[in-house]
N, C-alpha and C positions, 0 to 999 in steps of 0.2 A: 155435880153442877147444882149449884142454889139460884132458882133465880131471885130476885128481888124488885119489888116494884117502888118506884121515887116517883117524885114529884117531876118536871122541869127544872124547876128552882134547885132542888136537889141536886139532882143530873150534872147540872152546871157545876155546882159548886164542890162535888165530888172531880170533875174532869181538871177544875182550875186547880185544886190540891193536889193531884196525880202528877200535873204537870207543874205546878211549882216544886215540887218533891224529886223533877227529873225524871220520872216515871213514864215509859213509851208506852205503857196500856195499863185503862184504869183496873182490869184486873189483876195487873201483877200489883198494885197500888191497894188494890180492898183485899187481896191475900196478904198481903202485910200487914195491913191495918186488924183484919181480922183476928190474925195470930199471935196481937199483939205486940208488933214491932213498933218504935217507936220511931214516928217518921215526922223529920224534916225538913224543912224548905232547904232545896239548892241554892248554892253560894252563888248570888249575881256575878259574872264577869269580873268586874273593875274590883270589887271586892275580891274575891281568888285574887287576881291581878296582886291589889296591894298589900293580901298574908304573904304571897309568896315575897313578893320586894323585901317587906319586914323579917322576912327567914333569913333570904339574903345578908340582910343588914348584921341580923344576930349571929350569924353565923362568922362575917368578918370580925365583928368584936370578939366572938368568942377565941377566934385564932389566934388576935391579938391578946388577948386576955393568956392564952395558954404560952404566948410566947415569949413572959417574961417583961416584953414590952411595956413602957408606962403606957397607963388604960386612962387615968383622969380628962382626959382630953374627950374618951368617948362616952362619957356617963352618961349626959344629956341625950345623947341618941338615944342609948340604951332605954332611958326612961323613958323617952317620945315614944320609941315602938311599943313597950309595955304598956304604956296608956294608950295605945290606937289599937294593937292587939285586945285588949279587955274591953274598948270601945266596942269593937265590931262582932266580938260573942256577944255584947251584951242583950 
């Protein structure tokens, strides 16, 4: 056990990272931190929501792409989602 003494302000602003991070207790959150792990904000909702759609999407192009099928028809998608994908890491 280490304790450690914070401010309020502190306190806070460690508890609001833990849980933006997904983290159900700030100690499993400062043992990560601690040992160097490189920690994250959790993916909002709607976001998940629309990589997975975008997976979807690439995933029917892809099929059509392997299946010999003409693809020119699906280019534009294809590029929408690459640019909304590199949007939303960014």
């Amino acid at each position: 056990m280490i304790p450690v003494r914070v401010t309020e302000d502190e306190k806070k602003v460690i508890e609001k990272k833990a849980r933006q991070a997904g983290y159900k207790s700030v100690s499993a959150y400062l043992r990560d931190v601690g040992q160097g792990s490189e920690i994250r904000e959790k993916l909002p909702p709607e976001i998940r929501g629309q990589l997975v759609g975008i997976g979807n999407n690439l995933n029917q192009i892809a099929r059509i792409a392997n299946s010999g099928k003409h693809f020119h028809s699906h280019e534009a998608k294809l590029s929408e989602a690459i640019s909304t994908i590199l949007s939303l890491l960014a």
